[in-house]
Backbone and ligand atoms as CSV (ligand in chain L), in Angstrom:
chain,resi,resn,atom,element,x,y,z
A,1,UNK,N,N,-23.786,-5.085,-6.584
A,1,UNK,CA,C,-22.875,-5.326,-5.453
A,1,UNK,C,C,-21.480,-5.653,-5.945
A,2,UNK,N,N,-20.425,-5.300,-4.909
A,2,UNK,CA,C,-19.383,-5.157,-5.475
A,2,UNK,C,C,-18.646,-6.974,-5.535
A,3,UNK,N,N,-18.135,-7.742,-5.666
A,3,UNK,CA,C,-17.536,-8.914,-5.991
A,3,UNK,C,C,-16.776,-9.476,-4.760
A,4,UNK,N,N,-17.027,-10.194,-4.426
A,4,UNK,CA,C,-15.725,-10.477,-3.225
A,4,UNK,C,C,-14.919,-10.902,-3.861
A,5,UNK,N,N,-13.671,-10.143,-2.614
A,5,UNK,CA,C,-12.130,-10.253,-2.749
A,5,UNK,C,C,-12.099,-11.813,-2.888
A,6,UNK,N,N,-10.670,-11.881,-3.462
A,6,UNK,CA,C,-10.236,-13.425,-3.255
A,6,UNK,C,C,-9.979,-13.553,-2.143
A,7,UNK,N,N,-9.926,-13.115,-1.002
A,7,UNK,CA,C,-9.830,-13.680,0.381
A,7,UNK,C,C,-11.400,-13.889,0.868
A,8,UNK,N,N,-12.180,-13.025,0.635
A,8,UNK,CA,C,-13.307,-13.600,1.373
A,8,UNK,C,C,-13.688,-14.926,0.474
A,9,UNK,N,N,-13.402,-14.879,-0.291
A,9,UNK,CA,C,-13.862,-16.713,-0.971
A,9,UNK,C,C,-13.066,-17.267,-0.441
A,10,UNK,N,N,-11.638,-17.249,0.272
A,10,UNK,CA,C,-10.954,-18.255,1.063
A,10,UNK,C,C,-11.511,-18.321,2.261
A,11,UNK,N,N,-11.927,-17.400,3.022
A,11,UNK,CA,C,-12.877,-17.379,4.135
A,11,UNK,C,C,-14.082,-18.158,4.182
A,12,UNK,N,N,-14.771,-18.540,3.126
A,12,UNK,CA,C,-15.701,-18.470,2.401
A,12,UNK,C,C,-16.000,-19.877,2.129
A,13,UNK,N,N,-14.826,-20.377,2.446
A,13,UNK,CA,C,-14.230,-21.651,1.412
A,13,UNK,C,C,-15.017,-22.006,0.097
A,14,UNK,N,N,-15.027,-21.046,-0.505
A,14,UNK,CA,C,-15.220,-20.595,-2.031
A,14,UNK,C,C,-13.865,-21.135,-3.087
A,15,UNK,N,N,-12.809,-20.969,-2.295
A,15,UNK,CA,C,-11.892,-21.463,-3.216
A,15,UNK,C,C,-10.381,-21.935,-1.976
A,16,UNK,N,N,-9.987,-22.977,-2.540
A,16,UNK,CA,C,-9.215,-23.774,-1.498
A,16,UNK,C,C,-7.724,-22.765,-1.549
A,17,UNK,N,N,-7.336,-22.842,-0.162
A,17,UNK,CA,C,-6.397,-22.181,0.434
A,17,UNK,C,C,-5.463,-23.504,1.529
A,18,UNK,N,N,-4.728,-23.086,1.610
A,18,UNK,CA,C,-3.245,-24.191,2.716
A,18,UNK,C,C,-3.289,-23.259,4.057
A,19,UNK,N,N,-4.676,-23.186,4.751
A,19,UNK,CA,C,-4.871,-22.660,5.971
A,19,UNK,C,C,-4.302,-23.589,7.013
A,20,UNK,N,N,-3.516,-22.512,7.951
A,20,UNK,CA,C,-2.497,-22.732,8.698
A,20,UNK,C,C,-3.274,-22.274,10.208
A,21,UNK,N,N,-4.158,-21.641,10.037
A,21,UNK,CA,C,-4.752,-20.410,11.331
A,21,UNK,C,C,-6.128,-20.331,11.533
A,22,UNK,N,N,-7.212,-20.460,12.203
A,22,UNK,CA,C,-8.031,-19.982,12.106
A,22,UNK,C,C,-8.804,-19.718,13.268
A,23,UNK,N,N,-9.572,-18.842,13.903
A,23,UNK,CA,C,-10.163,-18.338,14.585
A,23,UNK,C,C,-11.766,-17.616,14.496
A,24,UNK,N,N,-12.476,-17.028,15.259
A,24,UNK,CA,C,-13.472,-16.519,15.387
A,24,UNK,C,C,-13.224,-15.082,14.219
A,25,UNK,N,N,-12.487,-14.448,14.610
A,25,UNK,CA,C,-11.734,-13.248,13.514
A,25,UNK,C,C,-10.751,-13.684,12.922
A,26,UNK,N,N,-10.426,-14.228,12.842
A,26,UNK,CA,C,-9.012,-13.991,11.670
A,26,UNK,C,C,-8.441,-15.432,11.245
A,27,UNK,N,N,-8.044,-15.376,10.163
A,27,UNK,CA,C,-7.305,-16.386,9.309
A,27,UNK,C,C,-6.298,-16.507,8.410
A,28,UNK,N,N,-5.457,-17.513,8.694
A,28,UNK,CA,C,-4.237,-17.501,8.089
A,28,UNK,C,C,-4.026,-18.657,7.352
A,29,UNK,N,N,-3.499,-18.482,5.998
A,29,UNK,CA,C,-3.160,-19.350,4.976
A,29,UNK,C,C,-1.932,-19.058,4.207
A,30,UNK,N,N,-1.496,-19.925,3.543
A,30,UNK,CA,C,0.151,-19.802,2.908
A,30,UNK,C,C,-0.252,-19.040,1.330
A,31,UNK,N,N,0.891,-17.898,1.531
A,31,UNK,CA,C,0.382,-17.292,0.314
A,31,UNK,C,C,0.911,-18.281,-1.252
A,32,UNK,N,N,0.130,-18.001,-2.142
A,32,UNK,CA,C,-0.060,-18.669,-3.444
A,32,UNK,C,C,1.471,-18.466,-4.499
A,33,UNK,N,N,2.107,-17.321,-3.989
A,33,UNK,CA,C,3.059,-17.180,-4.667
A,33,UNK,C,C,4.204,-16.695,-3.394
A,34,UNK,N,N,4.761,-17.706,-2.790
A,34,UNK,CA,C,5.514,-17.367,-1.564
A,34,UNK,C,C,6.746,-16.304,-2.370
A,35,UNK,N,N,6.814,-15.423,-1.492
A,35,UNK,CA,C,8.142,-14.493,-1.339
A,35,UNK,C,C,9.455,-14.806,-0.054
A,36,UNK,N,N,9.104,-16.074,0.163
A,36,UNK,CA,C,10.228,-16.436,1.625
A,36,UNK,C,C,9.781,-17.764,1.934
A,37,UNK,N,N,10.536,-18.612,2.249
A,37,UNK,CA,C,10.406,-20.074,3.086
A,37,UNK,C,C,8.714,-20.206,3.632
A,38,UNK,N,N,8.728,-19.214,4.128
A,38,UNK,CA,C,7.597,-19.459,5.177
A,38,UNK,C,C,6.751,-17.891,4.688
A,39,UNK,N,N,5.487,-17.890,3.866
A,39,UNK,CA,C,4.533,-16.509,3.725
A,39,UNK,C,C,3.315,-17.213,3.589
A,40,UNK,N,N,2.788,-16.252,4.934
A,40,UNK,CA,C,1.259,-16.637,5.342
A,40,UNK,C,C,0.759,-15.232,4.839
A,41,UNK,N,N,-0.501,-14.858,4.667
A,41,UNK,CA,C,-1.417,-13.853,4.787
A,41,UNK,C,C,-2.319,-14.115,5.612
A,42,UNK,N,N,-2.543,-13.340,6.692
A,42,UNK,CA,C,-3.375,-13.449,7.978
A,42,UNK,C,C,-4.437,-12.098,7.496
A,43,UNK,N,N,-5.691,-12.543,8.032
A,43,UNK,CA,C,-6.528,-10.889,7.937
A,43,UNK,C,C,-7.423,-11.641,9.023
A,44,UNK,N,N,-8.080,-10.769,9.050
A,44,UNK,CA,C,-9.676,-10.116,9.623
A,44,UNK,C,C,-10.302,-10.693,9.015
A,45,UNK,N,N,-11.709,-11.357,9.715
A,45,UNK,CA,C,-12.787,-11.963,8.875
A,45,UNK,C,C,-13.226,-11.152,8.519
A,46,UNK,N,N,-13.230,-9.903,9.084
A,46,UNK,CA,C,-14.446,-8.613,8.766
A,46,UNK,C,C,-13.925,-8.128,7.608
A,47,UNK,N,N,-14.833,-8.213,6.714
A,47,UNK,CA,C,-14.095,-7.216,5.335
A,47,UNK,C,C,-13.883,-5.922,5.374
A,48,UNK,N,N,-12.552,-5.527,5.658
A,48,UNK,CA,C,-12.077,-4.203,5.662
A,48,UNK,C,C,-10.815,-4.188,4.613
A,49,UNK,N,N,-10.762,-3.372,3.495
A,49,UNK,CA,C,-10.160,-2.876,1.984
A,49,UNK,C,C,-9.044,-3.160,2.355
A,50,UNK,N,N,-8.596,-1.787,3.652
A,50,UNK,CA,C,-6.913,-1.755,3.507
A,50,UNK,C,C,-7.105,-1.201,5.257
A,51,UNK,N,N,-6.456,-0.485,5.425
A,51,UNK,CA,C,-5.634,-0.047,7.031
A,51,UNK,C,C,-6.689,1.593,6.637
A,52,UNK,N,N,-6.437,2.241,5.412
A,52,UNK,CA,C,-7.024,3.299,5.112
A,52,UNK,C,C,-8.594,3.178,5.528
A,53,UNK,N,N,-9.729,2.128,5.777
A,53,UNK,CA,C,-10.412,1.842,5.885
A,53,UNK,C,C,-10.972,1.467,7.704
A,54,UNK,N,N,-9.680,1.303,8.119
A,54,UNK,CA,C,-9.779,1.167,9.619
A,54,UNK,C,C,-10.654,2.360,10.175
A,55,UNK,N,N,-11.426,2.017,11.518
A,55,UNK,CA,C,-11.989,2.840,11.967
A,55,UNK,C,C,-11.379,2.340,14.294
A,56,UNK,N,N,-11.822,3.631,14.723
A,56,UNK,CA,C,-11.745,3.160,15.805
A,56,UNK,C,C,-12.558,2.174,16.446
A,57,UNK,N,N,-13.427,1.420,15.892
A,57,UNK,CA,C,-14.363,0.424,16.359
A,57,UNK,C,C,-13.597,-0.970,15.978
A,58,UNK,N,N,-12.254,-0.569,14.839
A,58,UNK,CA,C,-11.766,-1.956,14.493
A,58,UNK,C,C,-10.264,-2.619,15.302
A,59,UNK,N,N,-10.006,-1.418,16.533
A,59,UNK,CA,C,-8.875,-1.503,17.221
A,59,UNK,C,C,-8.620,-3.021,17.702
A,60,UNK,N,N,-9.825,-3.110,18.791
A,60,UNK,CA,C,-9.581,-4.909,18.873
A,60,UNK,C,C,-9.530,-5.951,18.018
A,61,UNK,N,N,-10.080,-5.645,17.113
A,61,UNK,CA,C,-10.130,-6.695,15.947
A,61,UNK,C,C,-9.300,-6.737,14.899
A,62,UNK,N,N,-8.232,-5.347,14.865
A,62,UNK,CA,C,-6.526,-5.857,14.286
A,62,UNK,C,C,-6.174,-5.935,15.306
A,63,UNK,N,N,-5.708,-5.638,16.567
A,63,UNK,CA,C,-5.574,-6.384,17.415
A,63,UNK,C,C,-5.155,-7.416,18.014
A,64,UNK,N,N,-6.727,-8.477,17.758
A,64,UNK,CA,C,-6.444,-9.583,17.669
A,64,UNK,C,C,-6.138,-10.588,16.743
A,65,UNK,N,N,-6.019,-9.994,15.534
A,65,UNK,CA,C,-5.011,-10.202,14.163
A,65,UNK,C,C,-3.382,-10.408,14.723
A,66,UNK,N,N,-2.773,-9.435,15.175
A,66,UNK,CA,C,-1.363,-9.257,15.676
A,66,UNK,C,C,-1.165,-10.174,17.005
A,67,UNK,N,N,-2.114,-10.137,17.395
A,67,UNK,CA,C,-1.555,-11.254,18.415
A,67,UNK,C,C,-1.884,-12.678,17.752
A,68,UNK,N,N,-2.744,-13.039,16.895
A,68,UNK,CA,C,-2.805,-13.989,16.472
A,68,UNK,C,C,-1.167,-13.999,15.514
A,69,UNK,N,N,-0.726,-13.563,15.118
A,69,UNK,CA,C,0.474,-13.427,14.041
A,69,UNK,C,C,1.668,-13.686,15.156
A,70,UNK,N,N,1.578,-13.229,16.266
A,70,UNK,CA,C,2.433,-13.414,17.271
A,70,UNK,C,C,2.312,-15.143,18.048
A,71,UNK,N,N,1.210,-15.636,17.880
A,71,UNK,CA,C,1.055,-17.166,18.376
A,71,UNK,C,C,1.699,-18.118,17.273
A,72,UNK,N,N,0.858,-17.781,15.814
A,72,UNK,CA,C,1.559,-18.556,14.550
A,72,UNK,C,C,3.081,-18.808,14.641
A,73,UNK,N,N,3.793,-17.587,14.960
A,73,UNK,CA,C,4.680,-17.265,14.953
A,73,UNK,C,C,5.889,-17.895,15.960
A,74,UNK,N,N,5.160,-18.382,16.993
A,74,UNK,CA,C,5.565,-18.960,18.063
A,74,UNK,C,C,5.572,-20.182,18.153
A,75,UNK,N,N,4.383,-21.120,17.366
A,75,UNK,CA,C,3.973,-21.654,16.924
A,75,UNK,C,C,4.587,-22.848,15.833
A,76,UNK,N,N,5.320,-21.408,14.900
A,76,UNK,CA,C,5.586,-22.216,13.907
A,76,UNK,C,C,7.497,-22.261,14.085
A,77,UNK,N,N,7.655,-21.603,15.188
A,77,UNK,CA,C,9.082,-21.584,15.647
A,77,UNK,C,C,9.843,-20.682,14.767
A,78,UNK,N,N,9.476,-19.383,15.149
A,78,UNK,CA,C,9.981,-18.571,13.923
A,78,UNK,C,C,11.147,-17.900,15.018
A,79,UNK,N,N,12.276,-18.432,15.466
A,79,UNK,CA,C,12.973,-17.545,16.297
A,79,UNK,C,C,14.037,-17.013,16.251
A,80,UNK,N,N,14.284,-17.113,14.329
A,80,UNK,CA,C,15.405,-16.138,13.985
A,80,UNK,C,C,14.755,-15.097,13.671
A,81,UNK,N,N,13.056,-14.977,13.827
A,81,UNK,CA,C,12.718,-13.652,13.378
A,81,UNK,C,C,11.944,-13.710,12.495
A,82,UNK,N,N,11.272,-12.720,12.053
A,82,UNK,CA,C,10.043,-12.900,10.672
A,82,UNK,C,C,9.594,-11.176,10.702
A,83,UNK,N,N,8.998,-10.813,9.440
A,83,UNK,CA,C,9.033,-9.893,8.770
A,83,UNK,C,C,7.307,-9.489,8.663
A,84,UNK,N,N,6.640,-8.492,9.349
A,84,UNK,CA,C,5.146,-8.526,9.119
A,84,UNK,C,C,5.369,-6.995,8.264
A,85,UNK,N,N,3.810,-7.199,7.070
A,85,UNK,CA,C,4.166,-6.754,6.102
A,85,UNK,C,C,2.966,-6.178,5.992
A,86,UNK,N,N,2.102,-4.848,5.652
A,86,UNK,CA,C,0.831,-4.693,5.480
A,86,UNK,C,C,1.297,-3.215,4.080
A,87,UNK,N,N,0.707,-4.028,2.984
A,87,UNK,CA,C,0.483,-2.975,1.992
A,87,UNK,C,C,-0.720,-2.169,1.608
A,88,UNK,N,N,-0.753,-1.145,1.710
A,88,UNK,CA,C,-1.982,0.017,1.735
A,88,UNK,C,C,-2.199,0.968,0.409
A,89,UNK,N,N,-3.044,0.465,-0.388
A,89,UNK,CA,C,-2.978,1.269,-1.810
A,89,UNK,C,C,-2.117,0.807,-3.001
A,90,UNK,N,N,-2.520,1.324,-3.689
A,90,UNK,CA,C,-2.112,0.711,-5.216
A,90,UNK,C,C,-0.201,1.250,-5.455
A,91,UNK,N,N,-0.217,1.974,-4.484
A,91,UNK,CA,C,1.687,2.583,-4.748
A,91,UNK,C,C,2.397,2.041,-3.799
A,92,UNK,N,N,1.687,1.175,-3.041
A,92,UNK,CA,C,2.949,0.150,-1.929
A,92,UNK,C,C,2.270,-1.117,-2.518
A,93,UNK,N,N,1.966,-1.237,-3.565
A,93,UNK,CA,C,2.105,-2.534,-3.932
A,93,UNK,C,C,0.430,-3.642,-3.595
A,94,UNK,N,N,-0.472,-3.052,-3.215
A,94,UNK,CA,C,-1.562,-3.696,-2.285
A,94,UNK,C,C,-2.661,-3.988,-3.845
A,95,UNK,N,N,-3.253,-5.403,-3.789
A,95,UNK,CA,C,-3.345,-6.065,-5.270
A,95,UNK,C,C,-4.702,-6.604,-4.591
A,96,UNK,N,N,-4.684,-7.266,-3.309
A,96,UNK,CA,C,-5.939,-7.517,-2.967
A,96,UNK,C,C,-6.591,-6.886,-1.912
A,97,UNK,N,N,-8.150,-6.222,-2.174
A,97,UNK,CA,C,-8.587,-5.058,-1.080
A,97,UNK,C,C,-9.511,-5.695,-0.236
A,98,UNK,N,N,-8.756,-6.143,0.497
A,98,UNK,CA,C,-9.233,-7.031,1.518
A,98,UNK,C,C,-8.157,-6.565,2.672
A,99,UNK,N,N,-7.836,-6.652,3.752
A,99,UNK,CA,C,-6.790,-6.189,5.008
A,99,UNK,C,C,-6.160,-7.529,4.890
A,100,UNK,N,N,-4.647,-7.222,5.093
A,100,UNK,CA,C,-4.248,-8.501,5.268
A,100,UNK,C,C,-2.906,-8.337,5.550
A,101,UNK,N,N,-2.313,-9.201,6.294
A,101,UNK,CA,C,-0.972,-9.000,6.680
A,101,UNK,C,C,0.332,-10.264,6.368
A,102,UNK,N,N,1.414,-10.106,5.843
A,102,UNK,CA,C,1.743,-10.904,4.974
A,102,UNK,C,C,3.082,-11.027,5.911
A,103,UNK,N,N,2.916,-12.175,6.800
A,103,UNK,CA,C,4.035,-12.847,7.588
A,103,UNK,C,C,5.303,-13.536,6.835
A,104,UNK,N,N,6.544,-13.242,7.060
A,104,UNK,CA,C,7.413,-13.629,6.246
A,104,UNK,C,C,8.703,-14.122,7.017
A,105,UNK,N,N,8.916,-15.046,6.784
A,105,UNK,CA,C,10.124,-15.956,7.787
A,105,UNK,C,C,11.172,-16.516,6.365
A,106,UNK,N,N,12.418,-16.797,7.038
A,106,UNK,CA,C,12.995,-17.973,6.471
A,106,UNK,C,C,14.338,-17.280,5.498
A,107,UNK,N,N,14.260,-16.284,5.679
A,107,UNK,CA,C,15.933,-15.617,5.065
A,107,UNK,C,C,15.951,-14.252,5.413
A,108,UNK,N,N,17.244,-13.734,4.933
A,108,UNK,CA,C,17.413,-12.624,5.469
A,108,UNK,C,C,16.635,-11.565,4.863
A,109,UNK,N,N,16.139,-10.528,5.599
A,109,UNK,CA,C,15.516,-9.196,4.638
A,109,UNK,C,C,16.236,-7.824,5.140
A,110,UNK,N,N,15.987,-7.306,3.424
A,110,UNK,CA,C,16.832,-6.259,4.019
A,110,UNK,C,C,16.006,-5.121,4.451
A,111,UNK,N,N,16.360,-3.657,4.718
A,111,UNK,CA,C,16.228,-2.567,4.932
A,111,UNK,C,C,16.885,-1.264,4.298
A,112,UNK,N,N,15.883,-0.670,3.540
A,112,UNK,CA,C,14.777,-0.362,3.439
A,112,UNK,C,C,13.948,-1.403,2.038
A,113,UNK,N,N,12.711,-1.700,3.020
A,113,UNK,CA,C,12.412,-2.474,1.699
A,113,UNK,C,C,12.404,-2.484,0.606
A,114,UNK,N,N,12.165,-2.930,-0.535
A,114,UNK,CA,C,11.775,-2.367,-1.988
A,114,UNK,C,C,10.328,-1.829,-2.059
L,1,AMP,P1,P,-0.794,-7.570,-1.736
L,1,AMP,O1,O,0.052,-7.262,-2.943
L,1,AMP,O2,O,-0.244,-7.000,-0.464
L,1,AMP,O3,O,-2.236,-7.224,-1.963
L,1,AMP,O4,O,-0.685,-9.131,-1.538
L,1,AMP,C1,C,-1.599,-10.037,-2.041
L,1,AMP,C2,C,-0.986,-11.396,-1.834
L,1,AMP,O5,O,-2.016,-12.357,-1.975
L,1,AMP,C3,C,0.105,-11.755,-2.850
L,1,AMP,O6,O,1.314,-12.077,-2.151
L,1,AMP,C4,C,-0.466,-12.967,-3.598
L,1,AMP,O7,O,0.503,-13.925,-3.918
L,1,AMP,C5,C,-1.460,-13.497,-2.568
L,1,AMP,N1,N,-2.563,-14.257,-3.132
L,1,AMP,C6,C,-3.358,-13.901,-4.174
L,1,AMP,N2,N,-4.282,-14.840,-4.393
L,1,AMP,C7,C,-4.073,-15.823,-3.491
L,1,AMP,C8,C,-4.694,-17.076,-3.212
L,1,AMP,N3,N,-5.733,-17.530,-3.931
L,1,AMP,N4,N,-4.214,-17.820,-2.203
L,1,AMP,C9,C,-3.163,-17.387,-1.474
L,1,AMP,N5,N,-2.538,-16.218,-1.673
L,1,AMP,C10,C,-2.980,-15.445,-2.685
């Protein structure tokens, strides 16, 4: 069997995380190596790799990922704005294959990303 991701051991509470979010599906914690004031990674409890992995049975359940990212968000008083981020495959940068979406507040970003 294949190893769980380091997120399902944060799910898992296999290994301690600065969870900010949590729900029936989905959970949010401060990422380990912030890129901005404020970076959460939110996913899906359901283990799904990447977005490439999505199926139409998983519509509600990112879904209710994005609206959960939209409460945090509201939440955490993000109202100059914040940056949602989902990397897919090894050439946009995606390191853990687990789904996950990487909320980013707290300075300016530019366009087009790096
Ligand atoms: P990605 O490159 O899109 O796969 O992003 C993975 C993100 O997970 C990176 O921003 C890492 O800093 C973050 N990360 C890796 N391990 C942990 C951990 N144990 N706790 C919190 N964030 C983590």
């Amino acid at each position: 069997m294949a190893e769980p991701t380091i997120f399902k051991r944060i799910i898992d509470r296999e290994i301690p995380a600065k969870i900010v979010y949590e729900d029936d599906l989905c959970l949010a914690f401060e990422d380990i190596h912030p890129a901005a004031p404020t970076h959460l990674i939110v996913i899906p409890k359901k283990e799904i790799a990447s977005l490439d992995d999505l199926t139409e049975a998983d519509e509600g359940g990112v879904g209710h990922v994005l609206v959960a990212i939209a409460k945090i968000a509201a939440a955490l008083q993000l109202d100059g704005g914040y940056r949602v981020v989902t990397n897919c495959g090894k050439a946009a940068g995606q390191e853990v294959m687990h789904l996950h979406f990487h909320l980013l507040a707290g300075r300016p970003f530019g366009w087009p990303p790096g």
